[in-house]
N, C-alpha and C positions, 0 to 999 in steps of 0.2 A: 453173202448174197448168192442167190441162184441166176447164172447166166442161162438165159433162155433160149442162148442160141445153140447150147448143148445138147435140148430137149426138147424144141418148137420140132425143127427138122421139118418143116412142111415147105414146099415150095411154094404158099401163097402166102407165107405169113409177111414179106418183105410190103405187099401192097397196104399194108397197117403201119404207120408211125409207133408205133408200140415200142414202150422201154423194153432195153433188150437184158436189165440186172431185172425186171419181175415176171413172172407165168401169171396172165391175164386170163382167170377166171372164170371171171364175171361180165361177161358182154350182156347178160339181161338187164342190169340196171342200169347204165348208161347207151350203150351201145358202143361200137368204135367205127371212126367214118374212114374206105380207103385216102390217101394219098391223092389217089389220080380225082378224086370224087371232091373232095378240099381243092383240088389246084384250078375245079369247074366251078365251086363258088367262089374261090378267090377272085377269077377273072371276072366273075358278075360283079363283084363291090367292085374293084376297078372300075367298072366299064358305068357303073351309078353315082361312084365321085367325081365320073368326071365331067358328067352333066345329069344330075339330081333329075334335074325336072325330067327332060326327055325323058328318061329310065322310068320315072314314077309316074307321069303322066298319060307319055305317050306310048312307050313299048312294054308297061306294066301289064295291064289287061291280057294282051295277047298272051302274053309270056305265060301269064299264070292259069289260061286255058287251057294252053298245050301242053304244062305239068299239071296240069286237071285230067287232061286226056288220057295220058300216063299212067297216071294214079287209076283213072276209071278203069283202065286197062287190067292194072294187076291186078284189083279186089272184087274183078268181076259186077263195076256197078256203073249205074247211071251219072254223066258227068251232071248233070239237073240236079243231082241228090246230094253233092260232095261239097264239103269246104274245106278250106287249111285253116289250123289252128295250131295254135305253137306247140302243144304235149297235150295228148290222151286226158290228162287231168283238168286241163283249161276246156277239152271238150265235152266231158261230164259236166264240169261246172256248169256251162252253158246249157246243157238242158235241165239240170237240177233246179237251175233259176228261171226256166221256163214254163216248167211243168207247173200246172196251177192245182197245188193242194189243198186240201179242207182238211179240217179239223176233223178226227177222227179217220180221216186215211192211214194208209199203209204203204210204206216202200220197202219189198221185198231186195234184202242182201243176204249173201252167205258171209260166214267166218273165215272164207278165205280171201274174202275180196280187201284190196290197197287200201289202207288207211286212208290215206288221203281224200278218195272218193267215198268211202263211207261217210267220211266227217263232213263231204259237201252237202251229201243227204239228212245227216245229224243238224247241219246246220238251216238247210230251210223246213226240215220237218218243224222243229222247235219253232220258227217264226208262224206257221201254220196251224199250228195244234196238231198235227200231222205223228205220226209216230214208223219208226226204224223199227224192223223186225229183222232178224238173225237168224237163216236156215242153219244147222247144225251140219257139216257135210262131214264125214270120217276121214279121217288120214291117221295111220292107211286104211286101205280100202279095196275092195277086189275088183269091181268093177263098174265100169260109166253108170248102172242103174242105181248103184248106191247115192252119187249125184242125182240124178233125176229124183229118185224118190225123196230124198232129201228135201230138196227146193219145192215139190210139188206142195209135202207136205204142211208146208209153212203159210201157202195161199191161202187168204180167206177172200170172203165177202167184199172185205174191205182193202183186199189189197189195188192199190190204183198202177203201181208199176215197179220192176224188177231190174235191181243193178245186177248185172252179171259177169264175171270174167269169163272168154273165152278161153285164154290159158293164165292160169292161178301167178301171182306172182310168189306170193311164201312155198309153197308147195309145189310148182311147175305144172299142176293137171291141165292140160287137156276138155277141156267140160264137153257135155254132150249138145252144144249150144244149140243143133240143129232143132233136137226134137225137145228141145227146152224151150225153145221161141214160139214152136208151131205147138206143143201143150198149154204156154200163157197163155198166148191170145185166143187160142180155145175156149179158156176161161172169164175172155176179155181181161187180159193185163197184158201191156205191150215192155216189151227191154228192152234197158239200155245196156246195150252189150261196151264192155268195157276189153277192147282188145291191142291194149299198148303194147303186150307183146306178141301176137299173130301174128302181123303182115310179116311174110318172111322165114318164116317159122313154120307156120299152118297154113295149108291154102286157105285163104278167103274168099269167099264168093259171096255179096252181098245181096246180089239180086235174088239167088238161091235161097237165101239163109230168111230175107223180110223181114229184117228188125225193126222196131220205128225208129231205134238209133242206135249206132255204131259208133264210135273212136276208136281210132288206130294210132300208135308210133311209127314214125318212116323213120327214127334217127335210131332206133334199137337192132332189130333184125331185116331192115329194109339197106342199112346202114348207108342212111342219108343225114345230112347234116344236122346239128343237133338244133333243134326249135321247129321241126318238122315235124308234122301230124295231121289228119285228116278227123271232119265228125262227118257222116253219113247221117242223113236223117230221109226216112221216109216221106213220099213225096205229099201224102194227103195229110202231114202232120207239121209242113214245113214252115206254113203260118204262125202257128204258134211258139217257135223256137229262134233265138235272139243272141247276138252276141254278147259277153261279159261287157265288151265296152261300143255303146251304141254310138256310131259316128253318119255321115253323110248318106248312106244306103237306106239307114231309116226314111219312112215318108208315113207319116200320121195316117193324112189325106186318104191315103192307098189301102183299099181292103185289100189287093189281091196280096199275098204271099211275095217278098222280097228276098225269099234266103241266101242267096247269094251274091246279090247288092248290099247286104248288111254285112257278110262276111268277109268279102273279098277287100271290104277297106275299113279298118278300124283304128284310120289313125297313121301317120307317120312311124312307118320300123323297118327293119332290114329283112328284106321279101327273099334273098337266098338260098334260104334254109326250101324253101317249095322249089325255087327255080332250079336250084339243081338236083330233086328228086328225080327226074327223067336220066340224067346220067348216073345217079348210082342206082335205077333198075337196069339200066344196059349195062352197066361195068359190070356189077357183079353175076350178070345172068352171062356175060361171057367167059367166067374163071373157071366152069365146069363143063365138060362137055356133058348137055342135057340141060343146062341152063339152071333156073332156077327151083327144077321138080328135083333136079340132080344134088343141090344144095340143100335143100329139106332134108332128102335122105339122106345123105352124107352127115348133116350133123346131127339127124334123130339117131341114128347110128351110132354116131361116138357120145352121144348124151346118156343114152341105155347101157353103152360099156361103161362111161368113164362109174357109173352109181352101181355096178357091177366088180369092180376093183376097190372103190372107197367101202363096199359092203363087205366083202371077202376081209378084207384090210380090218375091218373092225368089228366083222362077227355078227353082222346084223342083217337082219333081213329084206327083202325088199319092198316096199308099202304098197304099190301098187301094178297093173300091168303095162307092158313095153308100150301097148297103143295107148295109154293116156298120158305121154310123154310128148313132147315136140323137139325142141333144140334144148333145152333144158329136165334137169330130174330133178328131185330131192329126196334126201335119205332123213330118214329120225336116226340122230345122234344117241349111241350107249352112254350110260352112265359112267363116269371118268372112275378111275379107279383111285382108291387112295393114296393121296401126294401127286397124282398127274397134271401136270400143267393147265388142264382143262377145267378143273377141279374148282369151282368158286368163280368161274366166268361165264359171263352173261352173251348174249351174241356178239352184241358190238365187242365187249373183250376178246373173242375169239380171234372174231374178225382179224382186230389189229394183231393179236400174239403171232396167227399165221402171217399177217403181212408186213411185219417184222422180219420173218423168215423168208421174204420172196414169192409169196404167192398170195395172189389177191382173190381171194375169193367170196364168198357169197355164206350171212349164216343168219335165222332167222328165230325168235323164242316162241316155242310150239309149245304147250304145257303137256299134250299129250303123249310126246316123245321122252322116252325113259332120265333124257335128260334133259329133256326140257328146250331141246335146240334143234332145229333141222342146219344142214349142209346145202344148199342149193349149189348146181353144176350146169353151167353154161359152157355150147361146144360151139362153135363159132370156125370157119375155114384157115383161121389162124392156129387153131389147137389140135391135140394130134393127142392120143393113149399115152405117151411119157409124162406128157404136163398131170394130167390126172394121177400116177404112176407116183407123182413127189407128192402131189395133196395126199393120196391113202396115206402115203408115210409120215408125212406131216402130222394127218392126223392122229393116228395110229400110235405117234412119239406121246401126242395131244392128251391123249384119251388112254390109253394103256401104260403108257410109260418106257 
């Protein structure tokens, strides 16, 4: 096993509960929450078993104003416009079941967008007569217009609306989301931007950007507690859009627009995961000096080196430029050589062979990468050029032999 304390070397890495036998990868998929950010919602459950009601009744509302206020704060938007929602995925959902399709529509996605949000669109096209379309985007790629042109391409007549990632989860891109929002709705087709992993990562600015809908992760690179998330939906569209599980905020009676009386209570569940969002944007906007622009570039930094070492390491090029990277890259894996342990594994195989070995990382099946795999690299203020340093080797034993 790799002790990590041999190779972290970072002086913020202690503020992470992180095992110290694995080099933790992969903060994109999960996220990891500090310490001090966990010991802020711990004292919230406390302070809600010890009188339920008051908590949920009485000091609930406020509470989750003022991690509303917060939130509106950092993604640059209207608190009128925002709701919490437990994951990015639960907030697609929610508008995918809102949007009212006909038969013969079109929901524009790319090949690189989350399974799981595809398959929500999969699933209410099909009840619609509605049909999924697949912009084709490159990887690799040279540059943000290859994206653009990409997606543009694919609109038609019939398209009604565009799932989009701001930054790719298989692949790590970057998208051009700005001038992809303002050429939709040019066309009259609004997006739904799907950015579980931005906030934290990429500046976001909502009000800037005008999507008719947004989701974000707070529990990924916001690294707020896990079940934390925000949808963003525009404010002349807000009528139309509905929780998964419609409880008391509903009101038939009511034409005006209720969206955050429908959202703000769907039911008895542990409200936390939002309440301590406001302390893990202070905690961690105080570990750098510069705050949280200081953190972006810090780990877009080590994101572009660390797939800079893994590429040397393995002879491969690199798929696209530094700016369409954020806190994460990804590299197309070479073709394993004959007898290499790489050799006849799938991602998930990799996956575990490497973390067998101590290091958790991140791997995904491309069919257009020579071997059919990408490597994803998440940098996070826990990770430091050494940890990357054992994956190239790793891989490199992986993959050459």
């Amino acid at each position: 096993m790799i002790d990590a304390t041999s190779t972290t070397g970072h002086r913020l890495g202690g503020h992470w509960g992180l095992r110290l036998d694995v080099l933790h990868l992969n903060h994109g998929s999960f996220g990891a929450c500090p310490r001090e950010v966990l010991a802020v919602q711990h004292k919230l459950r406390e302070e809600m078993e010890k009188a339920p009601t008051d908590f949920l009744w009485r000091s609930f509302p406020q509470r989750l104003d003022e991690a509303r206020r917060a939130l509106a704060h950092f993604v640059a938007g209207r608190e009128e416009d925002l709701v919490f929602v437990p994951n990015a995925t639960a907030g697609v959902n929610a508008v995918a079941r809102s949007v009212e399709l006909a038969a013969g529509d079109e929901v524009l996605v790319t090949d690189h967008a989350y399974g799981a949000c595809r398959k929500a669109f999969e699933y209410v096209a099909r009840r619609a007569g509605a049909k999924v379309v697949t912009a084709h985007v490159p990887f690799p790629l040279r540059s943000a217009d290859d994206v653009f042109q990409a997606v543009m391409a694919a609109v038609t007549p019939r398209t009604r609306l565009a799932l989009l990632d701001h930054v790719t989860s298989p692949t790590a891109l970057v998208f051009p989301i700005v001038d992809l929002v303002q050429a939709l709705r040019a066309r009259g087709v609004e997006t739904l931007v799907d950015g579980a992993h931005a906030p934290g990562q990429v500046t976001v600015e909502l009000d800037v950007l005008g999507a008719g809908y947004y989701t974000g992760n707070a529990h990924k690179w916001m690294c707020a507690p896990k079940g934390a998330a925000f949808l963003h939906v525009r404010h002349d569209l807000q009528s139309g859009v509905h929780p998964l599980a419609i409880s008391h905020g509903f009101d038939p009676a009511s034409a005006s627009a209720r969206f955050r009386d429908e959202f703000d209570w769907t039911g008895t569940d542990d409200p936390t995961p939002f309440l301590a969002l406001p302390a893990a944007i202070r905690f961690m906007n105080g570990l750098l000096p510069g705050g949280w622009d200081a953190i972006r570039a810090r780990n877009h930094a080590l994101a572009v080196e660390a797939r800079e070492i893994v590429a040397e390491a393995l002879g491969v090029p690199l798929p696209c430029p530094d700016d369409l990277c954020g806190s994460m890259a990804s590299l197309p894996l070479p073709r394993p050589k004959p007898g290499a342990p790489a050799e006849g594994l799938n991602a998930e195989g990799l996956m575990h062979w490497v973390r067998d070995r101590g290091i958790q990382s991140w791997f995904y099946d491309w069919p257009a990468a020579e071997s059919g795999l990408l490597v994803r690299v998440s940098a996070q203020l826990y990770n430091d050029r050494a940890q990357f340093r054992a994956l190239a080797a790793l891989l490199r034993e992986a993959f050459v032999g």
